[in-house]
MMTF fields as JSON, N, C-alpha, C and O atoms, coordinates in Angstrom:
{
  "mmtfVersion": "1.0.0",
  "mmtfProducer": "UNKNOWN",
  "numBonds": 247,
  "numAtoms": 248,
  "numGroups": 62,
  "numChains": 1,
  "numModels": 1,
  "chainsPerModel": [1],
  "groupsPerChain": [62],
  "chainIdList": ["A"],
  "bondAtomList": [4, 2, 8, 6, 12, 10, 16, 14, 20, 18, 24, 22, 28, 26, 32, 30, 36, 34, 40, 38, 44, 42, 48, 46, 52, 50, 56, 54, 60, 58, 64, 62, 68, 66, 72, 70, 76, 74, 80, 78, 84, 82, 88, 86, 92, 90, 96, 94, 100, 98, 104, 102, 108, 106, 112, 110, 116, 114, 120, 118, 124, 122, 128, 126, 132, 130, 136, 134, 140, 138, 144, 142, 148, 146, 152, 150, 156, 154, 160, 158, 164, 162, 168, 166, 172, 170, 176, 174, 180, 178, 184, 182, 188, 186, 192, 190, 196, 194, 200, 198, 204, 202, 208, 206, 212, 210, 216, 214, 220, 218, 224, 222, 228, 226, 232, 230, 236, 234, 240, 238, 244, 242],
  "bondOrderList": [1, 1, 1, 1, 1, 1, 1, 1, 1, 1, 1, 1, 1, 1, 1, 1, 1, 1, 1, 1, 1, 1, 1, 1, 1, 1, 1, 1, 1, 1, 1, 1, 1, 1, 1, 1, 1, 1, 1, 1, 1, 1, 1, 1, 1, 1, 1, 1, 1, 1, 1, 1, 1, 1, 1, 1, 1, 1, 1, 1, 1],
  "groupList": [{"groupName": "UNK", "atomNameList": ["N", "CA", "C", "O"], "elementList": ["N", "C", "C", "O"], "formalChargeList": [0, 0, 0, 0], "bondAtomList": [1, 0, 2, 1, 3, 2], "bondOrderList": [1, 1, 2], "singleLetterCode": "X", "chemCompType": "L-PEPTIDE LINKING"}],
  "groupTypeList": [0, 0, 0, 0, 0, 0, 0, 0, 0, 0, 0, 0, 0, 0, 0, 0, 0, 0, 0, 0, 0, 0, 0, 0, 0, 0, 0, 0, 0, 0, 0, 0, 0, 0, 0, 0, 0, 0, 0, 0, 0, 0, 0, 0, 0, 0, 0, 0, 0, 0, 0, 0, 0, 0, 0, 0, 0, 0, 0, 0, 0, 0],
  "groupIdList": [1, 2, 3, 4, 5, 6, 7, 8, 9, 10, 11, 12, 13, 14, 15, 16, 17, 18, 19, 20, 21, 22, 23, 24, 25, 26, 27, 28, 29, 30, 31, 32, 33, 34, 35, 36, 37, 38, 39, 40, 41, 42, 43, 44, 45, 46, 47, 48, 49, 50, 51, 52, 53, 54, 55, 56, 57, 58, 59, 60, 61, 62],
  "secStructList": [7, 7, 7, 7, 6, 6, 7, 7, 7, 5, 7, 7, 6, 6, 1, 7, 1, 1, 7, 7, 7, 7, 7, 3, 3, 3, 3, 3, 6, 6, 3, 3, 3, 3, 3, 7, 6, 6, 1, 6, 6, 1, 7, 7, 7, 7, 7, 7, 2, 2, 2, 0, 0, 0, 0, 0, 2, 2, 2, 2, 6, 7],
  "xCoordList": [199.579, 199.103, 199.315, 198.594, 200.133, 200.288, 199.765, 199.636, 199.333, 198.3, 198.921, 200.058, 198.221, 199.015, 198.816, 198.05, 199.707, 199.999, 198.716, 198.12, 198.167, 197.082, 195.741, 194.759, 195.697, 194.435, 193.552, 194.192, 192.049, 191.549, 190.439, 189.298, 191.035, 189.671, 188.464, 188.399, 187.528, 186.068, 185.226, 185.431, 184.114, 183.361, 181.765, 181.604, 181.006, 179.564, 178.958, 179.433, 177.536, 177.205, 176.099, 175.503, 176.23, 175.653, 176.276, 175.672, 177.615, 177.951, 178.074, 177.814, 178.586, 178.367, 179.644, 180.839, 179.066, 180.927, 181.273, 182.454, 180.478, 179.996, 181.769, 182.646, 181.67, 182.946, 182.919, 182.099, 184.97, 184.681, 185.191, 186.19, 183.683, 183.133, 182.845, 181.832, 183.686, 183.493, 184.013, 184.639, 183.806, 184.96, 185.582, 184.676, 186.488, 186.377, 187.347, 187.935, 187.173, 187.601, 188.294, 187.827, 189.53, 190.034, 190.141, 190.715, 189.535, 189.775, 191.07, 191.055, 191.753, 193.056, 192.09, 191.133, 193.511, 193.25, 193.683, 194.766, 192.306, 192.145, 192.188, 192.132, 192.308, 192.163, 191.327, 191.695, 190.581, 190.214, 190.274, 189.625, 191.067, 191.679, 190.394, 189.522, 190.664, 189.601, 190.72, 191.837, 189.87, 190.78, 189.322, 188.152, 189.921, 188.825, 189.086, 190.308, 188.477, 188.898, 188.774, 188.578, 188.788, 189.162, 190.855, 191.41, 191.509, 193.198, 193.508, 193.947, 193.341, 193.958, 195.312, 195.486, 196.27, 197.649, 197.69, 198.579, 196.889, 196.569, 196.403, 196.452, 196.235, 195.994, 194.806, 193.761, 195.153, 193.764, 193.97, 194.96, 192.45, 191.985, 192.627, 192.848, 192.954, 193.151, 192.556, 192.745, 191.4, 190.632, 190.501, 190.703, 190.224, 189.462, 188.121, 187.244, 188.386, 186.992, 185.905, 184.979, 185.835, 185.048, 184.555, 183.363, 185.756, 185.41, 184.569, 183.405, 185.228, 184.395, 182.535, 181.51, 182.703, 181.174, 180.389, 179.494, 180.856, 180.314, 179.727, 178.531, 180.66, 181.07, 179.521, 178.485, 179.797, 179.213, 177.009, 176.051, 177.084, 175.714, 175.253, 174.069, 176.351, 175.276, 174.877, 173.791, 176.0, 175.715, 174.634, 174.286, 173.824, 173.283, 171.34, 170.299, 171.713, 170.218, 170.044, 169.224, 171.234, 171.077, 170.395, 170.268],
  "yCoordList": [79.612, 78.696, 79.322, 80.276, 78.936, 79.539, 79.074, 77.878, 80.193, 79.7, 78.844, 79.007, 78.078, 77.236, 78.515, 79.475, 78.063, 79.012, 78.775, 79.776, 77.59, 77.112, 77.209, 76.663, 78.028, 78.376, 79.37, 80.308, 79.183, 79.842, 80.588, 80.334, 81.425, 82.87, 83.198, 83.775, 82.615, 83.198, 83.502, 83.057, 84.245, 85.738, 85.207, 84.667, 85.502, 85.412, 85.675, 86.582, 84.83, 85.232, 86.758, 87.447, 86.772, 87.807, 89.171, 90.173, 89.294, 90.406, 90.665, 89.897, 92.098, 92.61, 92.741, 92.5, 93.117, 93.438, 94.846, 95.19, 95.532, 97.239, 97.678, 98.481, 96.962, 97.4, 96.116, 95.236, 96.566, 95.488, 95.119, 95.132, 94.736, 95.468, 94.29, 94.193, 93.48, 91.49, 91.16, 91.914, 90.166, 89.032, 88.101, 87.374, 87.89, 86.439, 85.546, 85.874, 84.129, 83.155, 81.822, 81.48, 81.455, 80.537, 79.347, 79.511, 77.937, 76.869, 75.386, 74.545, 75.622, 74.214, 73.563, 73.681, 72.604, 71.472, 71.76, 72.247, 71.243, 72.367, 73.593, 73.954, 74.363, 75.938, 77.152, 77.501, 77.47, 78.322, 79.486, 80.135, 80.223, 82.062, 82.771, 82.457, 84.121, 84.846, 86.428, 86.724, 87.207, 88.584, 89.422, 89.057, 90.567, 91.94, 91.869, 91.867, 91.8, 92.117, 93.746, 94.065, 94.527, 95.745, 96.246, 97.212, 94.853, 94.934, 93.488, 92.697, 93.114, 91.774, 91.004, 89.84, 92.103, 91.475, 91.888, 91.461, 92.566, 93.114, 91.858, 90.737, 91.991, 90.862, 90.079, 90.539, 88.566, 87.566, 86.789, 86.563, 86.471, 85.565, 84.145, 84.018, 83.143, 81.341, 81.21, 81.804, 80.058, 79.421, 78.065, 77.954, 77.056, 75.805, 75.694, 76.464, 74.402, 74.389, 74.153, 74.243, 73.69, 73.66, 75.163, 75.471, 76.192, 77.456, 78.199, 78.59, 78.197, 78.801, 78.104, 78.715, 76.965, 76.285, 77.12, 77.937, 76.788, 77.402, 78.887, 79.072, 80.106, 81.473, 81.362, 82.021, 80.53, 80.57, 80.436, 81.033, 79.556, 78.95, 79.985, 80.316, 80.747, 81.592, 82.923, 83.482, 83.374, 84.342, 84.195, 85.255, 82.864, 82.497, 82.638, 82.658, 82.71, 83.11, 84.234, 84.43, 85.261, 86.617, 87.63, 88.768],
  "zCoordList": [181.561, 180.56, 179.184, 178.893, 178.392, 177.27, 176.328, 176.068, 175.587, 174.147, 173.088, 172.646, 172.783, 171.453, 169.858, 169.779, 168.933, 167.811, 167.158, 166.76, 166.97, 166.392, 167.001, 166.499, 168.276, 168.881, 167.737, 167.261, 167.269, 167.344, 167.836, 168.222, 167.718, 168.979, 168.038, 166.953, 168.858, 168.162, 168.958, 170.087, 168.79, 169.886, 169.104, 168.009, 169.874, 169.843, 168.728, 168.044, 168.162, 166.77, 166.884, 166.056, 168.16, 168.792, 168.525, 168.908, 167.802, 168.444, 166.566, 165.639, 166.586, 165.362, 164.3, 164.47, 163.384, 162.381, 162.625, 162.671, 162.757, 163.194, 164.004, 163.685, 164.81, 165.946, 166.707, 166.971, 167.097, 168.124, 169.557, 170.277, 169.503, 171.06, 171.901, 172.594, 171.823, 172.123, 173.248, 173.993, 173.398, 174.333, 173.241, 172.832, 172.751, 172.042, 173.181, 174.211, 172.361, 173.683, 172.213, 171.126, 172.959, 172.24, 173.182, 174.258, 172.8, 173.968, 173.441, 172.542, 174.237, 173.975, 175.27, 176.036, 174.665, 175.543, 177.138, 177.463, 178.347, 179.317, 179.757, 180.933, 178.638, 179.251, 178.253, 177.132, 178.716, 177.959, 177.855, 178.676, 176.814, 176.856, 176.358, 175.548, 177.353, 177.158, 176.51, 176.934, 175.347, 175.516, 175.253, 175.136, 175.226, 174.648, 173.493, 173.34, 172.467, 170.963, 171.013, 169.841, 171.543, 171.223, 171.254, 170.73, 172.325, 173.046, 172.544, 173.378, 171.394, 171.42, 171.755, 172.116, 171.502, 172.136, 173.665, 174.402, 174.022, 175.649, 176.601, 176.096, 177.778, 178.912, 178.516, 178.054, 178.806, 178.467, 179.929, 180.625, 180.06, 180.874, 180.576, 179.372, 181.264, 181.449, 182.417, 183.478, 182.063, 183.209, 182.704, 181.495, 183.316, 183.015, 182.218, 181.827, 182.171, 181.279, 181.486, 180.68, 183.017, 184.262, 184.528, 184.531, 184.783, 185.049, 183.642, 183.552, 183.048, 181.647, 181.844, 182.146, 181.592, 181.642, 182.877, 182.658, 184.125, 184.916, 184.677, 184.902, 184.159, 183.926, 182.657, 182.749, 181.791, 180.489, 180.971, 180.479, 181.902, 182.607, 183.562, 183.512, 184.758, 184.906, 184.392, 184.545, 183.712, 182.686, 181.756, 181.236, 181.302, 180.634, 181.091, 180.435, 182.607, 183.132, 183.879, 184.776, 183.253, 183.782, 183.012, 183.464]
}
């Protein structure tokens, strides 16, 4: 699934300016990319947007 040029990647208001020490996540249409912002041109996640929601909910009551 390849990223569109116009994706943009944005990371939690949670996380800090300090370092970076993130996930950020860019979402097109059906897929949503995941990278490390520490490796940004490094390997990223593609999942659905089904999967992300899911990923996003139970992480959310852990």
């Amino acid at each position: 699934m390849p990223l569109r040029l116009d994706a943009q990647w944005v990371r939690s208001s949670y996380s800090s300016n300090d370092g970076p020490s993130c996930v950020e996540v860019a979402a097109t249409p059906g897929t949503v990319h995941i990278r490390d912002s520490k490796n940004t041109p490094g390997p990223r996640l593609a999942v659905t947007p089904t999967t992300w929601a899911a990923f996003v909910s139970y992480a959310a009551i852990r």
